[in-house]
N, C-alpha and C positions, 0 to 999 in steps of 0.2 A: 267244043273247044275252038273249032274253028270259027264259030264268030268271032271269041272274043280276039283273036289273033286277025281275024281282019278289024274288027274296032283297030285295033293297034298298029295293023297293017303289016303286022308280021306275018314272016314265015315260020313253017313249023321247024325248020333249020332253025332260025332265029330263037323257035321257044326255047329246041336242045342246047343250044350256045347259053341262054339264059340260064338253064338248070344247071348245065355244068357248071358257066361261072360262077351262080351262086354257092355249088358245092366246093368247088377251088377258091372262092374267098372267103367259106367256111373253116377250112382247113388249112388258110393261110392265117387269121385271125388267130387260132388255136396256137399254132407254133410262135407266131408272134407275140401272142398273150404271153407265154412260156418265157418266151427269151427276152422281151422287150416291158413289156406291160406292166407284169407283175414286180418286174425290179423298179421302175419306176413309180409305182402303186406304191413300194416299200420304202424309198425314199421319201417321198413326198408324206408318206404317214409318220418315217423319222422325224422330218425335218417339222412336220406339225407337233408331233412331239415335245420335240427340243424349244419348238417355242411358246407354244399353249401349257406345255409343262414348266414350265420356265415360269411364265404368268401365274401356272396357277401356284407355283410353287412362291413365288416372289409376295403374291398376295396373300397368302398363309405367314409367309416372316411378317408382312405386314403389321398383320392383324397378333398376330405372337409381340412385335416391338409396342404394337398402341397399348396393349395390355399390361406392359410392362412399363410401359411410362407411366399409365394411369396409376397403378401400383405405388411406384416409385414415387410421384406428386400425392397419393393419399399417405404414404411414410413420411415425405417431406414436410408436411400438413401437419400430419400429429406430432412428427418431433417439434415444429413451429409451437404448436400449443401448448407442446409440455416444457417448451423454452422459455414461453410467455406464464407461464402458471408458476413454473420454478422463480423468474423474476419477480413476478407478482409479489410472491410468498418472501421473497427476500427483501424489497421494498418493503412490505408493512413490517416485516420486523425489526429493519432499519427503523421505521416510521417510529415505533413503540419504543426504539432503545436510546434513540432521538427527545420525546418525549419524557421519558424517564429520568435522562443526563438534565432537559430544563426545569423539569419538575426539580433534581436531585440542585442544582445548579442558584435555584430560586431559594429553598430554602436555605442551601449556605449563605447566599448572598443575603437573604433575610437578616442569618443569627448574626451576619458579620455584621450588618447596618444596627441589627439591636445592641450587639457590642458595643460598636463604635459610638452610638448614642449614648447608651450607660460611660462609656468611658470620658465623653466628651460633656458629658452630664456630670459628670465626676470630679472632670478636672476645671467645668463652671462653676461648680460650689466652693472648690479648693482655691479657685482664684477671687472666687466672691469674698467667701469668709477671708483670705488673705490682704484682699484690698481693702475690705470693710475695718479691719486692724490698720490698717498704712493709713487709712483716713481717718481714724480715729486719731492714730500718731501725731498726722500732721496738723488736725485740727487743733490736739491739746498744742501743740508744741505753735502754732499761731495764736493762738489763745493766747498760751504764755507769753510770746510777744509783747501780743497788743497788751496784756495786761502791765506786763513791765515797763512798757515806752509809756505808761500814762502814769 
């Protein structure tokens, strides 16, 4: 042991001062640990807490809102479609009742034009045969004229 203490160049005083400070800064550590250390150890684990808790906690709402959004856009989606399908469905039947009034629309106007035809057909023969008497009239009655002036 005494080499190593002249490597060092100490004395064997020297080594005892060494042992004991190490034993005296043993058992300062200890009470400090106690009174000092470990309240700050406990903070510092709060205060990690409060904020990596915090995180993880905030990243959990996160992922709780995206999921709800997503939801909420695949509701908003299908009520879109069944907006678009109900319209659909009401257009074409629009479409058909539409269809039905020109169809319905064509015929009246038809029967009306075939009326009016017959009736206008009607009242051409009634003025034919009536003129064809007025010119009969007038013919005898120039006839008669010309036959009396000669």
């Amino acid at each position: 042991m005494e080499d190593i203490l002249k490597l060092f160049t100490l004395t064997e005083r020297d080594a005892a001062m060494i042992l004991v400070c190490s034993g005296l800064f043993c058992m300062l550590w200890k009470i400090l640990e106690s009174l000092v250390f470990q309240r700050f150890f406990k903070l510092t684990e709060l205060r990690e807490e409060k904020t990596i808790g915090v995180v993880h906690a905030s990243e959990g709402k996160l992922k709780t809102a995206k999921k709800l959004k997503d939801e909420y856009e695949d509701a908003l989606c299908e009520c879109r479609v069944s907006a678009l399908k109900k319209k659909v469905g009401i257009l074409i039947e629009a479409e058909k009742e539409a269809a039905e009034l020109i169809e319905s629309a064509q015929h009246s106007a038809e029967k009306i034009i075939l009326e009016g035809k017959a009736s206008v057909g009607k009242t051409f023969e009634e003025t034919k045969a009536g003129l064809t008497k007025e010119i009969d009239k007038i013919a005898r009655s120039i006839v008669g004229k010309v036959t009396t002036i000669q």
